[in-house]
C-alpha positions as CSV (number, residue, x, y, z in Angstrom):
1,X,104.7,145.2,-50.7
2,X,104.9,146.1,-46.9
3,X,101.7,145.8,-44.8
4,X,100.8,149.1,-43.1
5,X,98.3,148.4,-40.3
6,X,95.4,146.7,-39.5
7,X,92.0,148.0,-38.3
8,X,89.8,145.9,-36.3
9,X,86.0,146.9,-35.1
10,X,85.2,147.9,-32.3
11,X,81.5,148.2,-30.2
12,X,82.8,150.0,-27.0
13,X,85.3,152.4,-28.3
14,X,86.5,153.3,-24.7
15,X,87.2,149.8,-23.5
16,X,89.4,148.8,-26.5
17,X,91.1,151.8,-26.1
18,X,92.5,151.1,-22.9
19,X,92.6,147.6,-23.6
20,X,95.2,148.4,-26.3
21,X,97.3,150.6,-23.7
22,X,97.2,148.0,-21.2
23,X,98.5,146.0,-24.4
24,X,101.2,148.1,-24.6
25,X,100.7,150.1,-27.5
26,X,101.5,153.8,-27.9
27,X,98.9,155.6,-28.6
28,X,99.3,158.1,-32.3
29,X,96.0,159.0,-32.9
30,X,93.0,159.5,-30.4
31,X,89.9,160.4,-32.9
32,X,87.1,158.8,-30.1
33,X,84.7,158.2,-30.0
34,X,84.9,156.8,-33.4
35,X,88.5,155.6,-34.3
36,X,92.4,155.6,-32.8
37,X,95.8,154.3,-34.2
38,X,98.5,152.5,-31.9
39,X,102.0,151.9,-32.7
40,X,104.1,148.7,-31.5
41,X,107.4,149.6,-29.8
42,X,109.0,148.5,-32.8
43,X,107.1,150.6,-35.4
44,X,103.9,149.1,-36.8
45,X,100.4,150.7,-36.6
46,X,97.1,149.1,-35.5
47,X,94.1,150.9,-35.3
48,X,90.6,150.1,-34.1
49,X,87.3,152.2,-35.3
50,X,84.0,152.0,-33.9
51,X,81.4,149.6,-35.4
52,X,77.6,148.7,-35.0
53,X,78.5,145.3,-34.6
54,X,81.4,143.4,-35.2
55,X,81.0,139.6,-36.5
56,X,83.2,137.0,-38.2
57,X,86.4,136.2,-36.6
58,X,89.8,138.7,-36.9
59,X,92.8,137.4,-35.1
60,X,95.7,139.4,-34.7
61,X,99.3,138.5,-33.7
62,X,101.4,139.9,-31.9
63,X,105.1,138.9,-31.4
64,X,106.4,139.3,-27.9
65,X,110.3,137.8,-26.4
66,X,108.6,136.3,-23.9
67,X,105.1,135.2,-23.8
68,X,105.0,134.0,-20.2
69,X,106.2,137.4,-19.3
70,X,103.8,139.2,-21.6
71,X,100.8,137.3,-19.9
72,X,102.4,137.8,-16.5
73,X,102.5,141.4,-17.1
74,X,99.2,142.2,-18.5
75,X,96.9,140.1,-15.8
76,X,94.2,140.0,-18.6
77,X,91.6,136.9,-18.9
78,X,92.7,134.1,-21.3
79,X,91.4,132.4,-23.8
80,X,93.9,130.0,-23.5
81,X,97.3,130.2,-21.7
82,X,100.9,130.0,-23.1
83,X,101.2,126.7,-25.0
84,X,104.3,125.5,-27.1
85,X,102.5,124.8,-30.8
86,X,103.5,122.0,-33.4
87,X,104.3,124.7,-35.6
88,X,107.1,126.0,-33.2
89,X,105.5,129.0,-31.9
90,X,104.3,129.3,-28.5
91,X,100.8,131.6,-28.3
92,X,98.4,132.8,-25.6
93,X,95.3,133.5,-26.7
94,X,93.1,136.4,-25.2
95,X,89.9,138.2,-26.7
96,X,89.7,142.1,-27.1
97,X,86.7,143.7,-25.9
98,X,84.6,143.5,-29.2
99,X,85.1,139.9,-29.3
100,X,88.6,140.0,-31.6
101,X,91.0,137.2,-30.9
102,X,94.5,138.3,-29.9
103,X,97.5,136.2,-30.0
104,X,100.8,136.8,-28.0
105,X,103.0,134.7,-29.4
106,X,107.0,134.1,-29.8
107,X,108.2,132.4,-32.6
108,X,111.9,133.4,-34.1
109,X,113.3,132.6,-37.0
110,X,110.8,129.9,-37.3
111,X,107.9,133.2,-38.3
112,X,109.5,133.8,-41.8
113,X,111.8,130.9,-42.0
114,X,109.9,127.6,-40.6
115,X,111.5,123.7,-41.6
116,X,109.0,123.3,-43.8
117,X,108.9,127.0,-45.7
118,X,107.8,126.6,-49.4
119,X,111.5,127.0,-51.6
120,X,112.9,126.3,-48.5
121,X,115.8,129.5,-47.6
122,X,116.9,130.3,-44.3
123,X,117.3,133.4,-42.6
């Protein structure tokens, strides 16, 4: 099984769009006002489609090399800034325009492969 994409609402098309650009994804597919579909610079697709309302809480991760950088680069308001987790991973936390939480976030070997990994196995 391989995960394709994922598809988050959106209430003001036109400001997630550029939000998603200033991301750094490419935009693939421009459909507006109702949908468009992003790559990553390594491949994978995320989309967002226009929604009466968008409720409940979607986070989406993002892996970056550097997440000070990343967050240096994009001058976007936080949620919360760069932070070194328990889990080994350090995130920053910002929120999309329809509310979605998106977190930049560096983690390594320690994504697939962390100490405590069910069946243990290294990568």
């Amino acid at each position: 099984m391989r995960l394709n994409q994922v598809t988050v609402g959106t209430t003001d098309f036109q400001a997630s769009l550029d939000f998603y650009l200033k991301l750094g994804l490419t935009l693939i597919v421009h459909s507006p006002p109702r949908y468009a579909r992003f790559e990553t610079p390594t491949g994978e697709t995320f989309s967002i489609e226009q929604a009466a309302e968008v409720s409940g809480v979607t986070t989406v991760y993002f892996e970056v090399d550097d997440v000070d950088a990343a967050v240096a680069r994009l001058d976007l308001p936080l949620l919360e800034a760069p932070v070194d987790r328990r889990w080994r991973w350090r995130e920053a936390v910002l929120l999309d325009p329809a509310g979605n939480r998106i977190c930049l976030y560096h983690a390594g070997e320690n994504r697939r492969f962390p100490p405590w990994r069910v069946g243990g196995g290294a990568g």
